[in-house]
GUNU-634385 format. One record per residue (C-alpha): x, y, z; residue in three letters. Coordinates in steps of 0.2 Angstrom, whole numbers, plus 2048, in hexadecimal, padded with zeros to 3 digits. Example, Ala and Ser with C-alpha at 12.3 -4.5 7.8 and 13.67 -1.06 7.14 Angstrom:
@X 83E | Y 7EA | Z 827 | nunu Ala
@X 844 | Y 7FB | Z 824 | nunu Ser
***
This chain:
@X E44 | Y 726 | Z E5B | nunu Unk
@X E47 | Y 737 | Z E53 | nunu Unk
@X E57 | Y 73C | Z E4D | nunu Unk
@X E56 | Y 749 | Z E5B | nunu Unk
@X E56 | Y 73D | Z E68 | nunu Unk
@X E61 | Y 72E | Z E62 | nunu Unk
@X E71 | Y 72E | Z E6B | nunu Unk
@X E81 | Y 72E | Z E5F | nunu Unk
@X E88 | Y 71E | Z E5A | nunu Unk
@X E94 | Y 716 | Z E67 | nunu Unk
@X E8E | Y 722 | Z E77 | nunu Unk
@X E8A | Y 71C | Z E86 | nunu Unk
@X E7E | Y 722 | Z E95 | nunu Unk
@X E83 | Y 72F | Z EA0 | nunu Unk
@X E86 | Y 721 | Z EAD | nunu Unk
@X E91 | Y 716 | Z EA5 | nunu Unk
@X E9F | Y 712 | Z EB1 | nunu Unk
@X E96 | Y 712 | Z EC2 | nunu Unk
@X E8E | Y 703 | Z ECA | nunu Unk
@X E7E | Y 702 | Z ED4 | nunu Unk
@X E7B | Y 6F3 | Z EE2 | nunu Unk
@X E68 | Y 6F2 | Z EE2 | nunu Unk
@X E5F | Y 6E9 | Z EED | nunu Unk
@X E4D | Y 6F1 | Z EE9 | nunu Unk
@X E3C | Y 6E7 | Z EE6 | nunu Unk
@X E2C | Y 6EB | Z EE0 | nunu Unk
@X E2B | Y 6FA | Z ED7 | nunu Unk
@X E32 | Y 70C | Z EE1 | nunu Unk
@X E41 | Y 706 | Z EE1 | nunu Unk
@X E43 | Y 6FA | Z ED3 | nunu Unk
@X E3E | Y 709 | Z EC6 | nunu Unk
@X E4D | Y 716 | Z ECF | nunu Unk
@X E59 | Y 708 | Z EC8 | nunu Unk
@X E51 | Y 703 | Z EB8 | nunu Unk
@X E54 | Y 715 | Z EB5 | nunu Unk
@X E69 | Y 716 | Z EBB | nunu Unk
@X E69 | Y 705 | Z EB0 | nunu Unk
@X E61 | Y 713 | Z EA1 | nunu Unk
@X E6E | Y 71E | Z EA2 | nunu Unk
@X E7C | Y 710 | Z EA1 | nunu Unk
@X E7F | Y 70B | Z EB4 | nunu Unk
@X E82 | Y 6F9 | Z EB8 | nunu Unk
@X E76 | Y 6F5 | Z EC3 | nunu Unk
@X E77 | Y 6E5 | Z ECD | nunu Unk
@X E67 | Y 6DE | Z ED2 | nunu Unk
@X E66 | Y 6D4 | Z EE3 | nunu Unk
@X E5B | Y 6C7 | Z EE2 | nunu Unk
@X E55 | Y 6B9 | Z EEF | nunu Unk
@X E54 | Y 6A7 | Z EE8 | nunu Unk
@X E44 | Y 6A9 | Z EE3 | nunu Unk
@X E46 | Y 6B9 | Z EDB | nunu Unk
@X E3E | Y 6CB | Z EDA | nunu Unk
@X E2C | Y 6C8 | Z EE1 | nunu Unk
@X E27 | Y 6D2 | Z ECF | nunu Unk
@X E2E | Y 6C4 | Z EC5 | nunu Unk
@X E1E | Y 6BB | Z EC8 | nunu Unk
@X E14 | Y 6CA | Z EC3 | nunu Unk
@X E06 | Y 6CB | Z EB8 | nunu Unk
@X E08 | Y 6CB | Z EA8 | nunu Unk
@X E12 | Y 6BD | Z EA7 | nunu Unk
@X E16 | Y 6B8 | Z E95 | nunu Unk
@X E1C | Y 6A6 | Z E95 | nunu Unk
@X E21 | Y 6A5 | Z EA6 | nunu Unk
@X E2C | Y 6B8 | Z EA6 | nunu Unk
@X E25 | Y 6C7 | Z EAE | nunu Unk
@X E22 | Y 6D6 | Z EA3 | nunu Unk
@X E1E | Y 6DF | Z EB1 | nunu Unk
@X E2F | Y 6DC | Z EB8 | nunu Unk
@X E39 | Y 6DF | Z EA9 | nunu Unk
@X E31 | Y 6F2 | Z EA7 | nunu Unk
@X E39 | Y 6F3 | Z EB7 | nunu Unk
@X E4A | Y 6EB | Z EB5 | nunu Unk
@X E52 | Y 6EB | Z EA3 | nunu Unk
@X E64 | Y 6ED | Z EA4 | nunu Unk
@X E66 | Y 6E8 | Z EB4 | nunu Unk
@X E72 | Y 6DA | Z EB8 | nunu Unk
@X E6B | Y 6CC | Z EC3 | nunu Unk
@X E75 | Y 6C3 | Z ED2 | nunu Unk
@X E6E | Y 6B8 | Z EE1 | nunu Unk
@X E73 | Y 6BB | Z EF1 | nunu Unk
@X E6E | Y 6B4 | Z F03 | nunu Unk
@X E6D | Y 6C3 | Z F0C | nunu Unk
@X E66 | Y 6B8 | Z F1C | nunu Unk
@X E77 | Y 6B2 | Z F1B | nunu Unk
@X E88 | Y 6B7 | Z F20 | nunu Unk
@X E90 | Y 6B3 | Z F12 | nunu Unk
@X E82 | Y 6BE | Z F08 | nunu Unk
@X E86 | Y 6CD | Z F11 | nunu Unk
@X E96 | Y 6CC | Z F10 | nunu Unk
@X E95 | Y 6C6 | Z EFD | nunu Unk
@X E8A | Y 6D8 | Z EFD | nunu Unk
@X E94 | Y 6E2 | Z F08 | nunu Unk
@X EA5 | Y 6DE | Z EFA | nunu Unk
@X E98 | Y 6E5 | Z EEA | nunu Unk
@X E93 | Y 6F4 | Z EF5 | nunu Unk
@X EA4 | Y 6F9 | Z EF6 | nunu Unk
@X EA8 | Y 6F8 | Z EE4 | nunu Unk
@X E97 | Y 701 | Z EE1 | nunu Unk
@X E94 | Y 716 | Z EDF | nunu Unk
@X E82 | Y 712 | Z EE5 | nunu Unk
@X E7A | Y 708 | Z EEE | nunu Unk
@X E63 | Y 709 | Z EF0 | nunu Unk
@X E5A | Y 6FF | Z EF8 | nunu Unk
@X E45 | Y 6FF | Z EFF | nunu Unk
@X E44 | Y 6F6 | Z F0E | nunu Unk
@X E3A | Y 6F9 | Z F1B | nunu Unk
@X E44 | Y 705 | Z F28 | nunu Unk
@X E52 | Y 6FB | Z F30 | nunu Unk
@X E52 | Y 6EA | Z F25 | nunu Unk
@X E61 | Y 6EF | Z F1D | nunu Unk
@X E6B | Y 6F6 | Z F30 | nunu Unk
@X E64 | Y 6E4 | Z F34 | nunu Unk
@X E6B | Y 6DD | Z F29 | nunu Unk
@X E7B | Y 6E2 | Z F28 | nunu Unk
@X E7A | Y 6ED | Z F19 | nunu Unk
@X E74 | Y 6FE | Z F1D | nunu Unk
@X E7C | Y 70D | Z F1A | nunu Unk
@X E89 | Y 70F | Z F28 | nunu Unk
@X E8E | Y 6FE | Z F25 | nunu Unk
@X E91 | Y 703 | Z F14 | nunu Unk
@X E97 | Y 713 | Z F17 | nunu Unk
@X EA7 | Y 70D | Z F22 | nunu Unk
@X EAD | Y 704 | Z F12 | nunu Unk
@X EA7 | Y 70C | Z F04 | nunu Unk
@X EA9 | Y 71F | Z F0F | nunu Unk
@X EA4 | Y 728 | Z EFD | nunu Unk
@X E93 | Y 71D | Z EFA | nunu Unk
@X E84 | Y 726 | Z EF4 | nunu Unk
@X E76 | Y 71A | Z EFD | nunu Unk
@X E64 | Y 71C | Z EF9 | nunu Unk
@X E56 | Y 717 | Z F05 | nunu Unk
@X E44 | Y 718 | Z EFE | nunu Unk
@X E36 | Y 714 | Z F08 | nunu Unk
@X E22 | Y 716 | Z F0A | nunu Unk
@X E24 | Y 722 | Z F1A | nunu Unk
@X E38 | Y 729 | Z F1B | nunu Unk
@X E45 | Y 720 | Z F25 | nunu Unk
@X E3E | Y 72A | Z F35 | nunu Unk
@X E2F | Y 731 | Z F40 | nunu Unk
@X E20 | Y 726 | Z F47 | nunu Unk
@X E1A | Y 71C | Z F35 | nunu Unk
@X E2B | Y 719 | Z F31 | nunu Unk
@X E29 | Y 706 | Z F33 | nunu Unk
@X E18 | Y 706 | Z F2B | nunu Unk
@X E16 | Y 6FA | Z F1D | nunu Unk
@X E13 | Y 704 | Z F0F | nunu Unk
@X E0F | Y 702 | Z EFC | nunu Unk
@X E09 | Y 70E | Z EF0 | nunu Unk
@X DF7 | Y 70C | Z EF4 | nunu Unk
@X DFC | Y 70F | Z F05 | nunu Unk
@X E04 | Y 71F | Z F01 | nunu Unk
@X DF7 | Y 727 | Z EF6 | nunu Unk
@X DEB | Y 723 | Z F04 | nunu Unk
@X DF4 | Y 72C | Z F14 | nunu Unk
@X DFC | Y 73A | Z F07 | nunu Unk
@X DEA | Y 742 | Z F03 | nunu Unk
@X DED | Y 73C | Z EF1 | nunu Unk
@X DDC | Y 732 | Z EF1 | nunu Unk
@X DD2 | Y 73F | Z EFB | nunu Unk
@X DD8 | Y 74B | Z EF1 | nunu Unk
@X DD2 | Y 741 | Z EE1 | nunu Unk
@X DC2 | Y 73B | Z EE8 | nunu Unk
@X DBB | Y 750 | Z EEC | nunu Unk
@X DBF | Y 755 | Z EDA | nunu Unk
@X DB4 | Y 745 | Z ED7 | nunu Unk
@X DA6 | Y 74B | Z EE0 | nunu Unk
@X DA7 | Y 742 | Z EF0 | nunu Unk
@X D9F | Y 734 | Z EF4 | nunu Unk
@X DAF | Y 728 | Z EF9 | nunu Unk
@X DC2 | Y 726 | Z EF4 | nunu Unk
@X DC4 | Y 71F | Z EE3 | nunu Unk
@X DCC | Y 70D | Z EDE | nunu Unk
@X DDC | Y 70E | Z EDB | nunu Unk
@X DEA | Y 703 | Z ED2 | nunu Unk
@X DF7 | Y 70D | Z ECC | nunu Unk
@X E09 | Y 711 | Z ED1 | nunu Unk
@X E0A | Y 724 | Z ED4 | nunu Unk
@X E13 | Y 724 | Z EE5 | nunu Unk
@X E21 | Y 716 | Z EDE | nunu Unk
@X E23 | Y 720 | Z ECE | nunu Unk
@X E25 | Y 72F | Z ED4 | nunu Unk
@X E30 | Y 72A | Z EE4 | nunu Unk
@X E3A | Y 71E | Z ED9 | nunu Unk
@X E3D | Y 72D | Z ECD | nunu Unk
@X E40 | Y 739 | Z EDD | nunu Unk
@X E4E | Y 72B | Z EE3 | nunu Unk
@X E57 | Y 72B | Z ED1 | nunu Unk
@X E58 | Y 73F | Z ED0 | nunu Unk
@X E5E | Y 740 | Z EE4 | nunu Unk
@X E6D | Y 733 | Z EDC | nunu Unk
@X E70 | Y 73E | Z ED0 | nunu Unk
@X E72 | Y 74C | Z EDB | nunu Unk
@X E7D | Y 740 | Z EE6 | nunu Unk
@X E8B | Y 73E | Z EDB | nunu Unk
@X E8D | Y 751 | Z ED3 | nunu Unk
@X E8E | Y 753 | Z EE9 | nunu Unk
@X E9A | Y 744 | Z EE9 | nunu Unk
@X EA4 | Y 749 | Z ED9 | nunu Unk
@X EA5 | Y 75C | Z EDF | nunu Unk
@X EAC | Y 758 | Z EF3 | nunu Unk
@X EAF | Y 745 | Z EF2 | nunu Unk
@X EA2 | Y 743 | Z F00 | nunu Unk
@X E94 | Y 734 | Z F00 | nunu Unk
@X E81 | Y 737 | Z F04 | nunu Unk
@X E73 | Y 72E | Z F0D | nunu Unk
@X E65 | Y 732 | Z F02 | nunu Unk
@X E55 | Y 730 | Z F0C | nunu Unk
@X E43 | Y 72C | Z F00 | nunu Unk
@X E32 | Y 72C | Z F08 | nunu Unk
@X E24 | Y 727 | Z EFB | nunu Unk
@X E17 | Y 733 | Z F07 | nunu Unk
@X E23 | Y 742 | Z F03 | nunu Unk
@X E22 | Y 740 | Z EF2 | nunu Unk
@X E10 | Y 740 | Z EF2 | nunu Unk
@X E0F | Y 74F | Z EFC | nunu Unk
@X E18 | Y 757 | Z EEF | nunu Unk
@X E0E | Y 753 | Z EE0 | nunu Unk
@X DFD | Y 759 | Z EEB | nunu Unk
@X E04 | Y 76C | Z EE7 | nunu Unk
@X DF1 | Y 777 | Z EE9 | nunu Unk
@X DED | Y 769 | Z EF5 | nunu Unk
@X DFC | Y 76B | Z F02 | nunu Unk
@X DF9 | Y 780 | Z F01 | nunu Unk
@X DE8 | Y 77F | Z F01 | nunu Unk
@X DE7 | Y 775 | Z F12 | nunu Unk
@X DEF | Y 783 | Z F1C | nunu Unk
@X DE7 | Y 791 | Z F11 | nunu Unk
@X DD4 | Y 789 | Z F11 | nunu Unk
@X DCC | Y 790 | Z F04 | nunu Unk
@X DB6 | Y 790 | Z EFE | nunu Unk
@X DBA | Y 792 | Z EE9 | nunu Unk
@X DB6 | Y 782 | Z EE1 | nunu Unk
@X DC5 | Y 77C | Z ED8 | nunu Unk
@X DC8 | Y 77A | Z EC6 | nunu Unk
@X DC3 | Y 767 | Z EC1 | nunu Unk
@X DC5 | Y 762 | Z EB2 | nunu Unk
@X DB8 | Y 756 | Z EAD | nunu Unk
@X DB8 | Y 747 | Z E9F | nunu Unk
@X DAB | Y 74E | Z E91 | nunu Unk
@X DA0 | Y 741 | Z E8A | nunu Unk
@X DA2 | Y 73F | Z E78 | nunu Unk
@X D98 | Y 735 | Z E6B | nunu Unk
@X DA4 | Y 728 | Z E6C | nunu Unk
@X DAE | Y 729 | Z E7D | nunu Unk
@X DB6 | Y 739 | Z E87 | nunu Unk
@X DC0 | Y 747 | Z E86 | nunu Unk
@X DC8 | Y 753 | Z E92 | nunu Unk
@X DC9 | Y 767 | Z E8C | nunu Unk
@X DD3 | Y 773 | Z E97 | nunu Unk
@X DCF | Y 785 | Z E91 | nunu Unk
@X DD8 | Y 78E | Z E9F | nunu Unk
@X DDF | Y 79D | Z E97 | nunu Unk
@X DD4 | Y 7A9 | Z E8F | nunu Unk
@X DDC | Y 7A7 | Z E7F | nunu Unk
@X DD8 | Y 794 | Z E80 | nunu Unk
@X DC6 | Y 79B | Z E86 | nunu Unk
@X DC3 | Y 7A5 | Z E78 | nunu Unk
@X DC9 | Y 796 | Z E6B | nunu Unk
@X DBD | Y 78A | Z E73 | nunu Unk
@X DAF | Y 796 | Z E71 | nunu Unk
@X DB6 | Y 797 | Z E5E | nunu Unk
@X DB5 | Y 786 | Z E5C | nunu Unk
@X DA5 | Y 781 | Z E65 | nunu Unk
@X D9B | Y 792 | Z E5E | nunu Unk
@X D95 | Y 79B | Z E6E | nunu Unk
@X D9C | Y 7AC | Z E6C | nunu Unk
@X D8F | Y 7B0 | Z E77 | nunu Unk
@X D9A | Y 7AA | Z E85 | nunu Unk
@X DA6 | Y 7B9 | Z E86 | nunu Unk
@X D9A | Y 7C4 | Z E8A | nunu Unk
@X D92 | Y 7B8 | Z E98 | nunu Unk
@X D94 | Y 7BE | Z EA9 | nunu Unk
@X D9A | Y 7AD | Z EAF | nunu Unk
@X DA6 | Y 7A8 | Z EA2 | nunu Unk
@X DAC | Y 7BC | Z E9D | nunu Unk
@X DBD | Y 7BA | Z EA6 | nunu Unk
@X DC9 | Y 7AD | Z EAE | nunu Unk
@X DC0 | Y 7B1 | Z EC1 | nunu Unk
@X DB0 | Y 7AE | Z EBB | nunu Unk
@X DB4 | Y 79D | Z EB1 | nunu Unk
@X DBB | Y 796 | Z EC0 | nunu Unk
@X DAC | Y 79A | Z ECC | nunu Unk
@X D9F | Y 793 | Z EBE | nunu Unk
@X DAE | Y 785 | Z EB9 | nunu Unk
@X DA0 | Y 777 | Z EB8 | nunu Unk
@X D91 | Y 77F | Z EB1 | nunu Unk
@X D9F | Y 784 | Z EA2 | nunu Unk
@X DA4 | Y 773 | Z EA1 | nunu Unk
@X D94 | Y 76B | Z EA1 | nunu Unk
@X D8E | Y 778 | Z E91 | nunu Unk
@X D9E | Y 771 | Z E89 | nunu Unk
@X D99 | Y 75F | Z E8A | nunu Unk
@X D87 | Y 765 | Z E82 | nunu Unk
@X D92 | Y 766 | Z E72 | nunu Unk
@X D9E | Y 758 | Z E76 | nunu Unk
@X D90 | Y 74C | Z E76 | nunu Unk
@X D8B | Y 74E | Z E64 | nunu Unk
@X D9C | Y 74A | Z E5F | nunu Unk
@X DA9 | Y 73A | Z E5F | nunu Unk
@X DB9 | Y 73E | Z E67 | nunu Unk
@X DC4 | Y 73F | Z E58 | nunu Unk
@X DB9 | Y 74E | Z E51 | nunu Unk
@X DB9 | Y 757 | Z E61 | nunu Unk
@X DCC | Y 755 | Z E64 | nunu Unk
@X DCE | Y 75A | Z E51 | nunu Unk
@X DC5 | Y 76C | Z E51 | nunu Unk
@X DCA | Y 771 | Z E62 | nunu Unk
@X DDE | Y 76D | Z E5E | nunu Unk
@X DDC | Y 778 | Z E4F | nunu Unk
@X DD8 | Y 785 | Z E59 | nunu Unk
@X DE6 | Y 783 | Z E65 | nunu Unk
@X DDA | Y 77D | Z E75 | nunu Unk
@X DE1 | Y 771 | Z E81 | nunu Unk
@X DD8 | Y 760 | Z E80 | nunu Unk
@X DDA | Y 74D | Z E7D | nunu Unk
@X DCE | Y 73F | Z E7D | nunu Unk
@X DD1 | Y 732 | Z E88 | nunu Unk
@X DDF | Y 724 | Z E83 | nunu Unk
@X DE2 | Y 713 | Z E89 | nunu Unk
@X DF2 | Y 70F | Z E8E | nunu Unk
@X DF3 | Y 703 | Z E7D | nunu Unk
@X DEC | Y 712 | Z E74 | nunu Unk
@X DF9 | Y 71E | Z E7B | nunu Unk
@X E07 | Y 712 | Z E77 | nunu Unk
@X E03 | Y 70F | Z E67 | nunu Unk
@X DFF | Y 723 | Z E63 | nunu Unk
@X E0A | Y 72C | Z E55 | nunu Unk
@X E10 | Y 737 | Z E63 | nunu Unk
@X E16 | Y 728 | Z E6D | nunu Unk
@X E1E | Y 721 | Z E5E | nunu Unk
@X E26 | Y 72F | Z E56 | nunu Unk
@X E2F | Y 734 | Z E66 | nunu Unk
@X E34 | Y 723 | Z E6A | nunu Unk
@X E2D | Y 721 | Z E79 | nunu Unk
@X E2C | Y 70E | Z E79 | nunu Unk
@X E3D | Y 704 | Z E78 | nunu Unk
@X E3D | Y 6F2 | Z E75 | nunu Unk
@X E42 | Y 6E6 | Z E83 | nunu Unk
@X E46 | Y 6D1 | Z E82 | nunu Unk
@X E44 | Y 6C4 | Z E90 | nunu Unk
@X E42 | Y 6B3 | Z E8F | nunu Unk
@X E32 | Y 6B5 | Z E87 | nunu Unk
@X E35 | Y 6C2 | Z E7A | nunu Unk
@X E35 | Y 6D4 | Z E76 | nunu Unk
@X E2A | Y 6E1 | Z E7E | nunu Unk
@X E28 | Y 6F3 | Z E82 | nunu Unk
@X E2C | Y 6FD | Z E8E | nunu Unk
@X E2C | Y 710 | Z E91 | nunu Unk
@X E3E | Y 71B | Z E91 | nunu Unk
@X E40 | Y 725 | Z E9E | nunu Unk
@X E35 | Y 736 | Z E9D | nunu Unk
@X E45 | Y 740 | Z E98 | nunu Unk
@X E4F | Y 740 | Z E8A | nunu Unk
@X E63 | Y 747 | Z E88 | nunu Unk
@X E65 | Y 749 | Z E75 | nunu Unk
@X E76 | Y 73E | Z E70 | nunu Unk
@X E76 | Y 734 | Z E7F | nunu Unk
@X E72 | Y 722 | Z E82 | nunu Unk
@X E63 | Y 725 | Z E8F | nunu Unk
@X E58 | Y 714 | Z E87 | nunu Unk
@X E53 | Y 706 | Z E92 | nunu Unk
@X E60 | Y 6F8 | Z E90 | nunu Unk
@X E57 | Y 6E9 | Z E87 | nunu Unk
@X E5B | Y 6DC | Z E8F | nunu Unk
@X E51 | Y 6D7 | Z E9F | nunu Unk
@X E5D | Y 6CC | Z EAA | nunu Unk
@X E59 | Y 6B9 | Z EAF | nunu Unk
@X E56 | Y 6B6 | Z EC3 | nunu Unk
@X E6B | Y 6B3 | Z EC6 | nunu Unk
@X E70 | Y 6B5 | Z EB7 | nunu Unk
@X E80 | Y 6C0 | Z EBA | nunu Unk
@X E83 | Y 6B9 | Z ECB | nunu Unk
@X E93 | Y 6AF | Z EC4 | nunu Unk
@X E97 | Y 6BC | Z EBA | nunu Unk
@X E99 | Y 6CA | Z ECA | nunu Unk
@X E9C | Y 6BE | Z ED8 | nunu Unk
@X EA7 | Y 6B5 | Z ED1 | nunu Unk
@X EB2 | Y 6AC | Z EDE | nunu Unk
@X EA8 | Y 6B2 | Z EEE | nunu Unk
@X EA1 | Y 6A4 | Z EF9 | nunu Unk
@X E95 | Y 697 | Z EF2 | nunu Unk
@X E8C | Y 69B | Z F04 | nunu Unk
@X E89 | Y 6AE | Z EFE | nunu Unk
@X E7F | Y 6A7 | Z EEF | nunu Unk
@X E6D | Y 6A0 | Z EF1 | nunu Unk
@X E67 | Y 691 | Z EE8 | nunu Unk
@X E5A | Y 696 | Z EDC | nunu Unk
@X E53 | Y 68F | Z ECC | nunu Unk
@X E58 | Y 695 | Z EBC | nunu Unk
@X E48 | Y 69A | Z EB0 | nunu Unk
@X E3B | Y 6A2 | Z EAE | nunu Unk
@X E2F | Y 6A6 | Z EC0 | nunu Unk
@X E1E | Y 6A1 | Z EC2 | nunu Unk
@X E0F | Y 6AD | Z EC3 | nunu Unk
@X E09 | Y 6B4 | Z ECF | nunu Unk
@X DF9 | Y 6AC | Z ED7 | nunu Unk
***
């Protein structure tokens, strides 16, 4: 970590002091609190007997889910029945000692319950309770089961992705956006929740829909669908290289004219089709393609190396172990070391930094129960479900 970023001895996160009752799974949700348990929250994990579905996730190192931990350092873990009485009840007494509650049910699980906001709300009136879901508490999907590939699907996301492809049909996907993204939307509303609550003393329902979030990343997309329009957008293609890819955004025409430096086609500014930003952007693939004729007879590393110099905008393509290990990466500090009952690992700090405050992922990733003594304390045995200590198996 740079000295810029490394909090002063003995601080704690911005948090420290409030608590956070989390019943969350899977990922949206799970993510929102990791990040409250970064900035110093206690956050008490609720977890059935046999625990967080993700602590069977792959990888699984020696029977602990890496997978889960990225997701869950710093939190502390109880076990609760929340079939029963006694759980909800057992829940209900930690909501009312909490400044937050977030949870990502399906709509009306947690009123079902017995845990849902008004429920919380008549004993804990000043509660800032976070709902995050695939679809929004509301409307005609509300109730649709819904997980990230879900969203990216009815958002326009992979339409979107698969006509700067070329057509043909959607892409495969398997990655996170819409969790990230909502869990990251979630934690900022919380935020905003408490300046309210500290400013008029006043609660807040704070309502998430994972398809909202997704709308607002698809910014051209979402204008462009009610102001249709014939130009050809600006793709920016991967480059073959003698030795992998590479991606080069000249879009001003300062970075134009560097890229025509470095490659040595002068001729290109006097080119009808590339002579100003307009015309770039109507002949976008031919220029691109004449780029890659130069790409091709070089590695990666060369081509990143000349055109950096010059100041253009580019990057070869990185896996995410390349990434992580990067002189970027590490210089920054981006990694943080995190221990289960497996070892130490990485995992990302949040995409922010405050300089001289604690904002690093706690290191320690909580056993299934571990803390349900510990917060519980004298509640009824009935509230607490039985569960086996250890590590969880993987996932088949």
């Amino acid at each position: 970590m740079s000295s810029a970023s490394a909090p002063r001895p003995g601080t704690a996160g911005p948090l420290a002091g409030m608590r956070v009752l989390d019943l969350t799974n899977m990922l949206s949700g799970p993510y929102c609190t990791r990040l409250l348990a970064d900035l110093g929250a206690e956050v008490i994990k609720v977890e059935p007997k046999h625990g967080d579905h993700n602590r069977g996730r792959r990888p699984v190192r020696d029977g602990y889910s890496s997978f889960f931990g990225h997701l869950n350092c710093g939190k502390k873990s109880i076990v609760l029945d929340l079939k029963s009485s006694a759980g909800i009840e057992a829940a209900l007494a930690l909501a009312a000692t909490s400044d937050v509650v977030v949870e990502n049910w399906r709509p009306g699980v947690a009123d079902r319950l017995g845990i849902g906001y008004e429920a919380v709300r008549r004993i804990k009136p000043d509660i800032v309770y976070c709902s995050i879901s695939g679809f929004g508490q509301h409307g005609p999907d509300a109730r649709r089961p819904a997980y990230a590939p879900i969203i990216h699907a009815a958002s326009g996301f992979d339409l979107a992705q698969m006509q700067y492809q070329g057509g043909g049909k959607p892409q495969n996907t398997a990655t996170y956006t819409a969790d990230v993204f909502g869990g990251m939307s979630a934690f900022a509303a919380i935020q905003a929740a408490l300046l309210h609550r500290q400013r008029s003393g006043e609660g807040q329902y704070i309502d998430v829909a994972l398809l909202d979030g997704m709308l607002n990343i698809l910014v051209a997309e979402c204008q462009e669908a009610q102001a249709p329009s014939s130009a050809a957008h600006r793709v920016y293609p991967p480059l073959q290289c003698a030795d992998g890819f590479i991606v080069i955004a000249p879009t001003s025409q300062k970075n134009f004219e560097a890229l025509v430096r470095v490659i040595d086609r002068p001729q290109w500014l006097q080119d009808p089709r590339f002579v100003d930003t307009v015309s770039r952007e109507k002949h976008w693939s031919e220029l691109m393609s004449l780029i890659e004729q130069w790409t091709r007879e070089r590695s990666g590393a060369d081509c990143e190396a000349r055109l950096m110099h010059e100041g253009v905008p580019c990057t070869r393509y990185l896996s995410a172990a390349e990434a992580i290990g990067s002189p970027q990466i590490r210089q920054r500090g981006t990694m943080a070391v995190v221990q289960d009952g497996a070892g130490e690992y990485l995992v990302p700090h949040a995409p922010f930094r405050m300089p001289g405050m604690d904002t690093a992922p706690r290191r320690q990733v909580p056993m299934l129960g571990e803390h349900t003594q510990e917060i519980l304390g004298g509640l009824a045995s009935a509230a607490i479900a039985p569960h086996r200590a250890g590590p969880v198996s993987q996932e088949g």
